[in-house]
C-alpha positions as CSV (number, residue, x, y, z in Angstrom):
1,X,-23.3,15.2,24.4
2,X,-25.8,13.5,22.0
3,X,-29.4,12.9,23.4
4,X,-31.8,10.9,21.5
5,X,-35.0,8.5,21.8
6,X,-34.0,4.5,22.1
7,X,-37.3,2.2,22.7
8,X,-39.1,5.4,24.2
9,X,-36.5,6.3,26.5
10,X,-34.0,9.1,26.4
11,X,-30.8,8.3,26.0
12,X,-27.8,10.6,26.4
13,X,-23.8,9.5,25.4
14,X,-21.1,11.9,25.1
15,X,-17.3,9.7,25.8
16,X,-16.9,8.0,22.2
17,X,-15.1,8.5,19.0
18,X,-16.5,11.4,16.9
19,X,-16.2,9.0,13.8
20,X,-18.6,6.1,15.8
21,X,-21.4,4.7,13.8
22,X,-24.7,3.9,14.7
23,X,-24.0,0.0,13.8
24,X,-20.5,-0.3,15.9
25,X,-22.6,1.9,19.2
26,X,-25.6,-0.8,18.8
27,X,-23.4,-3.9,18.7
28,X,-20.7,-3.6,20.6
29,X,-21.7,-0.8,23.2
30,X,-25.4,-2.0,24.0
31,X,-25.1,-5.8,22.4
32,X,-28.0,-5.0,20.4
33,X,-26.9,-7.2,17.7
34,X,-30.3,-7.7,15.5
35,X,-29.2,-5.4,13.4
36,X,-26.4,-7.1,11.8
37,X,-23.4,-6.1,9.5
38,X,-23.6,-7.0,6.2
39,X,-21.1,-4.8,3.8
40,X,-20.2,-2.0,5.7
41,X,-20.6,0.7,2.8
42,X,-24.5,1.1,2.8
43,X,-25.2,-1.5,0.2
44,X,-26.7,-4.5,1.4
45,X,-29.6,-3.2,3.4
46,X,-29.2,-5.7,6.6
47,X,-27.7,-2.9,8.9
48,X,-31.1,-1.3,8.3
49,X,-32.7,0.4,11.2
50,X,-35.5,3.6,11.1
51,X,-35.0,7.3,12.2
52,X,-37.9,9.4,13.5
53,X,-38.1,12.9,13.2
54,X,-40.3,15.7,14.4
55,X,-41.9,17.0,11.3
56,X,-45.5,19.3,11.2
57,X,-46.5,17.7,14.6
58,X,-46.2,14.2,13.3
59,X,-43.3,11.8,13.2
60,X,-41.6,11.2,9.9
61,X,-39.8,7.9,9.6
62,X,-37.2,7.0,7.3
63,X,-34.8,4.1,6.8
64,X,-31.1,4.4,7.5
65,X,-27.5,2.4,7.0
66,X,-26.2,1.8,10.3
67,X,-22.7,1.4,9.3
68,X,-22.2,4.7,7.7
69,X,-24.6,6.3,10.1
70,X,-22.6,8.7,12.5
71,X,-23.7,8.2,16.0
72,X,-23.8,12.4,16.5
73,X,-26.1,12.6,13.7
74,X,-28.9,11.0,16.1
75,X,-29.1,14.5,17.9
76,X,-32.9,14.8,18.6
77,X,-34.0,12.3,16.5
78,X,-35.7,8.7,17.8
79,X,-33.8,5.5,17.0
80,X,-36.2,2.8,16.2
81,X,-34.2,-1.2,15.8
82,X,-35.3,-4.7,15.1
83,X,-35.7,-5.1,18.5
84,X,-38.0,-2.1,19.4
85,X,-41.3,-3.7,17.1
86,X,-42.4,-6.3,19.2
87,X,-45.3,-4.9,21.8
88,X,-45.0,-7.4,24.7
89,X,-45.3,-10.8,23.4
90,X,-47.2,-9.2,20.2
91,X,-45.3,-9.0,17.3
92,X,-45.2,-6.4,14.8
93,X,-47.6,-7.1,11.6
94,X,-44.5,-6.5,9.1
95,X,-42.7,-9.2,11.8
96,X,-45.5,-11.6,12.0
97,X,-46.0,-11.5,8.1
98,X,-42.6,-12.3,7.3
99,X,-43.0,-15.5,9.2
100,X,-46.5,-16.2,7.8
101,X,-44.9,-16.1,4.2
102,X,-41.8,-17.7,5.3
103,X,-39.9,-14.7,3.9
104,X,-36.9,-15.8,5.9
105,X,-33.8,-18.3,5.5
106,X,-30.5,-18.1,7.0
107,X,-32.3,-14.8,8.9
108,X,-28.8,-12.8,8.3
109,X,-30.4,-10.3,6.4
110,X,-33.9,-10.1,7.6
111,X,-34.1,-7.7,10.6
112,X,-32.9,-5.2,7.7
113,X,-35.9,-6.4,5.5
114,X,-38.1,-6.0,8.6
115,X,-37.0,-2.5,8.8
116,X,-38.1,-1.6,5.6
117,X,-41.1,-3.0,5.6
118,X,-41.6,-1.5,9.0
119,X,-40.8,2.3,7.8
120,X,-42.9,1.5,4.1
121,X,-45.8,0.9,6.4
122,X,-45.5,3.4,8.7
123,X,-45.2,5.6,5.2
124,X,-48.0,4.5,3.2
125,X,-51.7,4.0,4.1
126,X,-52.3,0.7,1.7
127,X,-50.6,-2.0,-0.1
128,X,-48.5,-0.9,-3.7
129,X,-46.1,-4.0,-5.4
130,X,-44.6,-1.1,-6.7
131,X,-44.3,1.1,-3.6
132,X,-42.7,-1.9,-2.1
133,X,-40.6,-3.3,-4.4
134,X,-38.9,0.3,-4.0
135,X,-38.9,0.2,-0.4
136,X,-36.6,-3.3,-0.7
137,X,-34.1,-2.0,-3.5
138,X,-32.1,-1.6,-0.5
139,X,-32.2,-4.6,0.9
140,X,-30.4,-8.1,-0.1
141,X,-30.9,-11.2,0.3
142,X,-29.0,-14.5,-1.0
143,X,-32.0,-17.2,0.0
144,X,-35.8,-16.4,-0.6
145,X,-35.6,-15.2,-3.9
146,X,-37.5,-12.1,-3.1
147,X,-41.3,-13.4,-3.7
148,X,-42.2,-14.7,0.5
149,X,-40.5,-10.7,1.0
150,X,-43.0,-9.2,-1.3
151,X,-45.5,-10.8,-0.4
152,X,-45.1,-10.1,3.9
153,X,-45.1,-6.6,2.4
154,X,-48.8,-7.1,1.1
155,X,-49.9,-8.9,3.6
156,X,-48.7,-6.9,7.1
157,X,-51.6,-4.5,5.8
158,X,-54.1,-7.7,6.2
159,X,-55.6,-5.9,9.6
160,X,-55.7,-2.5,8.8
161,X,-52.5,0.0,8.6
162,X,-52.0,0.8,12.3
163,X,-50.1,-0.1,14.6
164,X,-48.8,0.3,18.5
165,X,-46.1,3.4,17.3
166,X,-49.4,5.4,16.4
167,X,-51.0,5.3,20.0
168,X,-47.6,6.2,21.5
169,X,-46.9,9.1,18.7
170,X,-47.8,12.2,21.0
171,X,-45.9,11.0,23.7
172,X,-42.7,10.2,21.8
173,X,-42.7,14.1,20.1
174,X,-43.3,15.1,23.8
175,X,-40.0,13.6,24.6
176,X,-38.3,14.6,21.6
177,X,-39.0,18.3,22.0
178,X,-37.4,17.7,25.7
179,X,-34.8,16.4,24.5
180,X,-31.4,19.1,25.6
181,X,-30.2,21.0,22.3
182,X,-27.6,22.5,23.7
183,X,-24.2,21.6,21.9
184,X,-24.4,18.5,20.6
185,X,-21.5,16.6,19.7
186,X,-19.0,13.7,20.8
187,X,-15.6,13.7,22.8
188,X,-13.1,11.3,22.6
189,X,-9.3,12.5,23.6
190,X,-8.7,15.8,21.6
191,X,-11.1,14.7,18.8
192,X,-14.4,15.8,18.4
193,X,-17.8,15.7,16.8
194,X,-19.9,19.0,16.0
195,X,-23.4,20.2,15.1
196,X,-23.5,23.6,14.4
197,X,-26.7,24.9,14.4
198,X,-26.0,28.0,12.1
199,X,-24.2,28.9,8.8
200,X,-22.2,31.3,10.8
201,X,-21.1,28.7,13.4
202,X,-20.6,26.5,10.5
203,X,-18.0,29.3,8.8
204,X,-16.7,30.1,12.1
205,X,-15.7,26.3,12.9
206,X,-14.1,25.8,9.8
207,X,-11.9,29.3,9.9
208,X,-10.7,27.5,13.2
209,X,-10.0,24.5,12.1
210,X,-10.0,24.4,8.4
211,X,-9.2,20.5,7.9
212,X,-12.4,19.4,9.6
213,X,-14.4,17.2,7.6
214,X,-17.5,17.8,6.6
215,X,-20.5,15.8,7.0
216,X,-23.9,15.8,5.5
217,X,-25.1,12.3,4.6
218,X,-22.2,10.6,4.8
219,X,-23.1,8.1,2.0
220,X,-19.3,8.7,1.0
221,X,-17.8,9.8,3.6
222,X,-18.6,6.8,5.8
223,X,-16.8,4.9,3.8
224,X,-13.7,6.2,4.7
225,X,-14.3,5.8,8.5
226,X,-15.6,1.8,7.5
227,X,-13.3,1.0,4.8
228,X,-10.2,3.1,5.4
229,X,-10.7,3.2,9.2
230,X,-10.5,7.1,8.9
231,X,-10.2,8.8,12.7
232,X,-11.0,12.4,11.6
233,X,-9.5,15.3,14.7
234,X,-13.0,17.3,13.7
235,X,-15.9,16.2,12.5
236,X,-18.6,19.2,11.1
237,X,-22.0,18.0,10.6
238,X,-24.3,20.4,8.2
239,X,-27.6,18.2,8.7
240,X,-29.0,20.4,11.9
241,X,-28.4,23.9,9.7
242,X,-32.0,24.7,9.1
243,X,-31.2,27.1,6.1
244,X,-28.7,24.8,4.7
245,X,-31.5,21.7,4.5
246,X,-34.2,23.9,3.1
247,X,-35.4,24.3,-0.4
248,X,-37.6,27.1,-1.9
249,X,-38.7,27.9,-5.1
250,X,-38.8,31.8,-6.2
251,X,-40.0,32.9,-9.4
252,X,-37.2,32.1,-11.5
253,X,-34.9,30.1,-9.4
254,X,-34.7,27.0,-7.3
255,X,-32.2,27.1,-4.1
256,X,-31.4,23.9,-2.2
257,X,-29.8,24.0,1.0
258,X,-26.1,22.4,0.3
259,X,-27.7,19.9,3.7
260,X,-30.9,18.8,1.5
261,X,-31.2,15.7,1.3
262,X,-32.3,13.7,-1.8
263,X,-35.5,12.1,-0.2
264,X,-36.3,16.0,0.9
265,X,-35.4,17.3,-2.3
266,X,-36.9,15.3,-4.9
267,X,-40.6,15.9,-5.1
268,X,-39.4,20.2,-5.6
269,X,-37.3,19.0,-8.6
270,X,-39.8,16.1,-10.3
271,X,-42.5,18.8,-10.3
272,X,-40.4,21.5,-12.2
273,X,-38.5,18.4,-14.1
274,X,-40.2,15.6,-14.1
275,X,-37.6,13.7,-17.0
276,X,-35.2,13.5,-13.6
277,X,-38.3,11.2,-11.7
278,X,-36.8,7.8,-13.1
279,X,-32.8,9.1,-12.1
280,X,-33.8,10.3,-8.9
281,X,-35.8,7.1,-8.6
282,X,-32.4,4.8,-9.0
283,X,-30.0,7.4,-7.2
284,X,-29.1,4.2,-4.5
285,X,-31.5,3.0,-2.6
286,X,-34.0,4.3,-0.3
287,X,-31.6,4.1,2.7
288,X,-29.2,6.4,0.6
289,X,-31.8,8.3,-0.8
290,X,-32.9,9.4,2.9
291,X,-29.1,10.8,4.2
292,X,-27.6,11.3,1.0
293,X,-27.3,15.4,-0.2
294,X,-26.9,16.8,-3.5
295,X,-24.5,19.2,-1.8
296,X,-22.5,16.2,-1.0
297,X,-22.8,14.7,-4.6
298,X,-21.4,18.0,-5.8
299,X,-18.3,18.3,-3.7
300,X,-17.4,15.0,-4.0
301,X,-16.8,15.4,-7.6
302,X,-17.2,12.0,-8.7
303,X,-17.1,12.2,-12.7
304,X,-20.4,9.4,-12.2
305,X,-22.2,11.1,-9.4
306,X,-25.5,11.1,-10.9
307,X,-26.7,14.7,-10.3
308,X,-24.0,16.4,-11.8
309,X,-25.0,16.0,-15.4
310,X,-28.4,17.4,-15.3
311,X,-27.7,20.2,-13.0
312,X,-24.5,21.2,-15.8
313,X,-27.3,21.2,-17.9
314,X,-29.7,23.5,-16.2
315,X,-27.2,26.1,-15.7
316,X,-26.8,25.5,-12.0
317,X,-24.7,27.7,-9.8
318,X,-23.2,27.2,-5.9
319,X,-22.8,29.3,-3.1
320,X,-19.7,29.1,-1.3
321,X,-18.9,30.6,2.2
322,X,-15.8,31.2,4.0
323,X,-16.0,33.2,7.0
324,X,-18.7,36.0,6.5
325,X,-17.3,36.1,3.0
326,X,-19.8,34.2,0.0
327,X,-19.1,34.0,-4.0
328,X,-21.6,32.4,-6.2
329,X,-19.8,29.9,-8.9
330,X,-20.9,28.2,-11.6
331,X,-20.9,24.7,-11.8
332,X,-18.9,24.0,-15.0
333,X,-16.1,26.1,-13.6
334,X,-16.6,24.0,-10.0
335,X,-14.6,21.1,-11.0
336,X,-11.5,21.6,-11.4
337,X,-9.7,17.8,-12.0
338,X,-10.3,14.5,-10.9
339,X,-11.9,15.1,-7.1
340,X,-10.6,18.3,-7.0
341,X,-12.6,21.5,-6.9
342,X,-12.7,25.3,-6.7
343,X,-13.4,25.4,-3.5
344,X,-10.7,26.9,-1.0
345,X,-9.4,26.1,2.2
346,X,-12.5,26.1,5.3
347,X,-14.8,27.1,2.1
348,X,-18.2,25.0,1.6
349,X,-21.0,24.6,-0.4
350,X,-23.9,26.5,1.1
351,X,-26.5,26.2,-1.1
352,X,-27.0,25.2,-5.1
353,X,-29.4,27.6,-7.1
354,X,-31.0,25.9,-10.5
355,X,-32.6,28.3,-13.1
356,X,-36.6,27.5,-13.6
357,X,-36.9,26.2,-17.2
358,X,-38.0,28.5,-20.0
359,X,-41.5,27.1,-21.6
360,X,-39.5,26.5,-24.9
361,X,-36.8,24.1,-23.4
362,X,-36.8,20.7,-23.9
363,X,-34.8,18.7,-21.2
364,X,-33.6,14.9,-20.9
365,X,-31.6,12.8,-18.9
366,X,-30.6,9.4,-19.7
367,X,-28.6,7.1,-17.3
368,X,-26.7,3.4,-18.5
369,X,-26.1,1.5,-15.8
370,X,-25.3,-2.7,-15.2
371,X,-28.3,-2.9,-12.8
372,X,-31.3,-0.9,-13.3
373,X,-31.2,0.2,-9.5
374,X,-28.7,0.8,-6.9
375,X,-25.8,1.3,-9.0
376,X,-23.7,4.0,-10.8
377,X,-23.4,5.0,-14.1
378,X,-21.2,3.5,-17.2
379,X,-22.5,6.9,-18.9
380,X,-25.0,9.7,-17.7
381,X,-26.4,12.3,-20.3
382,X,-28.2,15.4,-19.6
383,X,-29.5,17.6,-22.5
384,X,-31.3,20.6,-22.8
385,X,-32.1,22.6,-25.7
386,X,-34.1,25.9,-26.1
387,X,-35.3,25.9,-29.6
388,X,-36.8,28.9,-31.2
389,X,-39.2,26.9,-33.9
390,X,-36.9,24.7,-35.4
391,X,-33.6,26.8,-34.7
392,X,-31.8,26.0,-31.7
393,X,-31.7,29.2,-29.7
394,X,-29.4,27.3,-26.9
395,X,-28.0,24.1,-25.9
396,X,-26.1,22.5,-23.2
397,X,-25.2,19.0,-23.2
398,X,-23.5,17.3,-20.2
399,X,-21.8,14.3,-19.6
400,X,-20.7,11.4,-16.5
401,X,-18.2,9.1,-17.3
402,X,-16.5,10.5,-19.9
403,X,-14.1,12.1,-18.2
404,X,-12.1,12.8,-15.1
405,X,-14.9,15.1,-14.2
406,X,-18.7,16.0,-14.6
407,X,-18.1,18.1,-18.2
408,X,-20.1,19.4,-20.7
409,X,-19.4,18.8,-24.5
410,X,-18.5,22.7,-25.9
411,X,-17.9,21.3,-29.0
412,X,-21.3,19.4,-29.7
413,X,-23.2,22.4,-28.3
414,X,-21.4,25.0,-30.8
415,X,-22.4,22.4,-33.5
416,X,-26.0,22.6,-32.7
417,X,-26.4,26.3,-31.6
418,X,-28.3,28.6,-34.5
419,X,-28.8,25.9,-36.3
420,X,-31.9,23.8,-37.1
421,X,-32.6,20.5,-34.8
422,X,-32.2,17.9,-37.7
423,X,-30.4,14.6,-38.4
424,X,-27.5,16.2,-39.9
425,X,-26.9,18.7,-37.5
426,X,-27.5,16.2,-34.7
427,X,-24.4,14.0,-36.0
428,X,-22.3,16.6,-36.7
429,X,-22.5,16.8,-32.7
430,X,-22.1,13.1,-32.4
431,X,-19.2,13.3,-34.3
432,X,-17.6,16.1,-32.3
433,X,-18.0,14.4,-29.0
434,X,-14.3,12.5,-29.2
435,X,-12.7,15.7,-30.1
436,X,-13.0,16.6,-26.1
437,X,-13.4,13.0,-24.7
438,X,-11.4,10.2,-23.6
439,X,-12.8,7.7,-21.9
440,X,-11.1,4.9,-19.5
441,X,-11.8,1.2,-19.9
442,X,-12.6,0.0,-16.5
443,X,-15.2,-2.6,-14.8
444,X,-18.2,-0.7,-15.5
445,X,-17.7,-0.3,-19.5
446,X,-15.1,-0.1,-22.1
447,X,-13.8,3.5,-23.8
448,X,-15.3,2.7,-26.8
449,X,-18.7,1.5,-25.1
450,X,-18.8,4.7,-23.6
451,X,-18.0,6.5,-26.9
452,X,-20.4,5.0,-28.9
453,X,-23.0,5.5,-25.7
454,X,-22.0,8.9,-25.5
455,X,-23.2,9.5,-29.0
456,X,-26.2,7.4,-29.2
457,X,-27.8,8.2,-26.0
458,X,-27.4,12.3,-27.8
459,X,-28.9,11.0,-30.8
460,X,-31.7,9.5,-28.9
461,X,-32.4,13.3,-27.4
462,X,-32.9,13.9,-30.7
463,X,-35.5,11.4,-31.4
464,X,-37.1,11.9,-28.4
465,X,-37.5,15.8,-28.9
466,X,-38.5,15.4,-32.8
467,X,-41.5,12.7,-31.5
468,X,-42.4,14.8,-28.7
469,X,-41.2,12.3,-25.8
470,X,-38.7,13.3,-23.2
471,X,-39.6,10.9,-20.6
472,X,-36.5,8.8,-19.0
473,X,-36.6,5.0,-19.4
474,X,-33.4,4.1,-17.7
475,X,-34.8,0.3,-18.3
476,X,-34.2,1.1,-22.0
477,X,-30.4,1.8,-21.4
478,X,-29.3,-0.7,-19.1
479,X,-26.2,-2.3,-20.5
């Protein structure tokens, strides 16, 4: 049984597919069709709606992909759609601007826009071009050109930023914390949707039945279900493990909970790193952002998942647990091949410790892309050096796209360790980087693009650090 809010009112569902999405449930099981479907992978933005959450007595809301959205993981949460804005015959103010600035065409993809704008002004007290522009990046449209959008974004804050969901906030927490928490989950046949509630459940499910799939965000995994048609026997979702969301910061190390989201875990990592606030900035789109994990990025094992680099480069470890059973890992001995990893059979990814940087470190990431945002890497670079004056004490230097997996280049490092940080020494790395490298051709860049990339984007580490500049421009690198 899943129970959730849906326009104020409980609503409870328990006979359907474990891999249902939130999309298919609204369209075809309620004929809510304003929210439409656009791409089915979490791209386009016009399957938009808004989750609510309890969070420190207030609601946190947060924008979502319906079509990768798995109907279990609404489990105490409020549904919010296109249809829920209107109060009576009173439109919303992000509704009624859109129509003021005739930010609409066809109208396919606006009820996706509106639901951005709706959560961006439930999120943020005033007007930002900035702010809002972000809040869109998920959202496409083929007609308006953008500029009536951005503007209805402005302008829904013409009479103040409140609105009706603020008078009925208490009441909608007081039904979310009645809500039955009791084993949630789906039944259809003999397959099945779970939400343990524990680690140990979590371990205990998987010894059981140890080709379950895992699900966190589901950013990836969704597309299976939506592209392949995927009907998983088990689904295991990790997104109501309390310890597995949570991040905390001791005094020399940074755990994150292998549930954390991006959105969640973002602000922890820009304040002790702030050269990843442009990459985490451009990791998707909002809408990814929000369900997306790094624990999901990191067993995936894509060789451009965006995270991997710099966390190679901080020394990052993982925690896997089987059973009662744990082992700590490190992450350059994680990935094993092409998608394939170290982890064994009903093993996951707990948590993901990062060392706190050493005052004499210098750290950069630099990401090429086509597009600036909401797309994936040609090549990602991550560099840190620890330099003792001008020596270099240590180095790491990590790479995506290079290779069949997230990998650091051994070779270029033992050129640069215990020696000084100059131009010759710098090259001598460049020029080591093919020894261990073979890039593919392929739609996002050629092998020799991504060679030369590979050795430039090191070279301009160098510059940076020698000029005192480690600051991320991805708009510098975009290809």
């Amino acid at each position: 049984m899943v129970s959730f809010i849906l326009n104020g009112e409980q609503h409870v569902i328990e006979n359907l597919p474990p891999e249902t999405t939130v999309l298919d449930y609204l369209r075809e099981d309620l004929g809510r069709t304003g929210t439409k479907e656009g791409c089915a992978s979490g791209d386009c933005g016009a399957c938009t709606v808004v989750i609510a959450e309890a969070h420190e007595e207030k609601l946190q809301y947060r924008t979502s992909n319906a079509c990768i959205t798995l109907l279990g993981t609404l489990q105490g949460k409020q549904l919010i759609t296109v249809e829920n804005l209107a109060s009576g015959q009173a439109l919303h103010q992000c509704q009624q601007a859109m129509i003021d600035c005739h930010g609409s065409q066809c109208g396919f993809c606006t009820p996706g826009f509106i639901m951005s704008l709706f959560a961006h002004f439930k999120n943020h007290a005033a007007p930002d071009r900035d702010e809002i522009i972000e809040s869109l990046g998920g959202n496409l449209c083929r007609c308006t050109g953008y500029k009536p959008i951005l503007n209805a974004g402005i302008s829904m804050y013409e009479n103040g930023n409140t609105d009706e969901f603020d008078k009925s906030e208490t009441e909608i927490l007081k039904k979310l914390a009645s809500l039955p928490k009791a084993d949630p989950g789906l039944q259809a046949n003999s397959r099945a949707f779970v939400a343990p509630t524990s680690v140990d459940e979590l371990a205990g499910i998987l010894l059981d039945h140890p080709n379950a799939r895992l699900l966190a965000g589901g950013t990836d995994f969704g597309l299976e279900i939506t592209q392949a048609l995927a009907q998983p026997d088990l689904i295991a979702y990790t997104g109501n493990i309390e310890s597995m969301t949570r991040i905390e910061v001791t005094k020399n190390i940074m755990h994150i909970g292998g549930a954390a989201t991006y959105s969640n875990v973002s602000p922890a990592l820009i304040s002790h790193w702030p050269e990843l606030k442009e990459l985490l900035n451009r990791l998707g789109s909002v809408q990814i952002r929000n369900q997306g994990t790094i624990g999901g990025n990191v067993a995936n094992a894509s060789p451009i998942a965006d995270t991997l680099p710099p966390l190679l480069a901080l020394d990052a470890t993982v925690t896997l647990r089987k059973g009662a059973q744990q082992r700590t890992l490190a992450l350059k001995d994680f990935f094993v091949r092409y998608k394939v990893t170290a982890l064994e059979e009903s093993e996951f990814i707990e948590g993901i410790q990062i060392p706190l940087r050493d005052s004499s470190d210098y750290f950069a990431v630099y990401k090429v892309s086509k597009r600036i945002e909401d797309d994936i890497s040609a090549v990602c670079l991550a560099v840190r050096w620890r330099l003792d004056g001008e020596t270099i004490s240590d180095v790491r230097i990590a790479y995506g796209g290079l290779a069949d997996i997230p990998k650091r280049s051994i070779t270029a490092e033992k050129a640069l360790k215990g020696r000084a940080l100059t131009e010759s020494s710098i090259r001598e790395a460049m020029a080591a980087i093919p020894q261990e490298f073979s890039p593919i051709d392929d739609v996002r860049a050629s092998a020799l693009y991504r060679e030369k990339l590979a050795k430039n984007l090191l070279f301009r580490a160098y510059l940076a650090t020698i000029q005192g500049d480690s600051t991320l421009r991805v708009a510098d690198y975009v290809t």
